[in-house]
N, C-alpha and C positions, 0 to 999 in steps of 0.2 A: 742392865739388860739380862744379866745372866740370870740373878734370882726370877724376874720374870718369864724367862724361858723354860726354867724349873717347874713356875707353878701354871705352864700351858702343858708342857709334859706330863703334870701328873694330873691333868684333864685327859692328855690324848697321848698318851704314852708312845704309840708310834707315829705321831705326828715329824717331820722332816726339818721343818724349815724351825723350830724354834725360836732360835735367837735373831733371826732375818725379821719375825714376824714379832717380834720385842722391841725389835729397834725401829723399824717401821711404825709401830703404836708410838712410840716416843715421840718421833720425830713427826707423825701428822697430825699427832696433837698441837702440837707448835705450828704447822703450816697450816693446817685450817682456819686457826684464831690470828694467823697474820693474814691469809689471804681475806678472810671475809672483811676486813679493816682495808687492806690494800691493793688486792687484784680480788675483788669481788666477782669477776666473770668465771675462776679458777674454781671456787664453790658453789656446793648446795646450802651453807650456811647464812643468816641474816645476822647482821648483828644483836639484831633483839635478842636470840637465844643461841648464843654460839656456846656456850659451858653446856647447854643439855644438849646442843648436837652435837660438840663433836661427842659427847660421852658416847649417846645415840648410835652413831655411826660405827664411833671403833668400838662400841661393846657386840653392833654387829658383825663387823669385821672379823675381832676375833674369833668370837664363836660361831660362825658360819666356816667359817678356816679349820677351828679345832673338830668340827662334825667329825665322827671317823666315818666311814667312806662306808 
């Protein structure tokens, strides 16, 4: 988590939450491609393409987060 908070930082230098929003990418990487498998109601993903959603998703995530303001 840490190098990834690094390389959000040197996107958005005073961005706040770094490491919260490093670990959170991590971790809903993993809960996306379980839920879409096992609580399908939990996502917006289909199994057909859950590797290019979730990329999708958390690539919008983070950089909608890192905007500076």
């Amino acid at each position: 988590c840490n190098k990834i908070s690094e390389v959000m930082l040197s996107l958005n230098p005073t961005y706040a939450y770094a490491r919260s929003l490093s670990s959170t990418l991590i971790e809903t990487a993993h809960s996306q491609q379980y839920f879409s498998k096992n609580l399908p109601g939990l996502t917006d993903i289909s199994t057909e393409q859950d590797e290019k959603f979730v990329f999708n998703f958390l690539n919008q995530l983070v950089f909608s987060a890192l905007k500076p303001v």
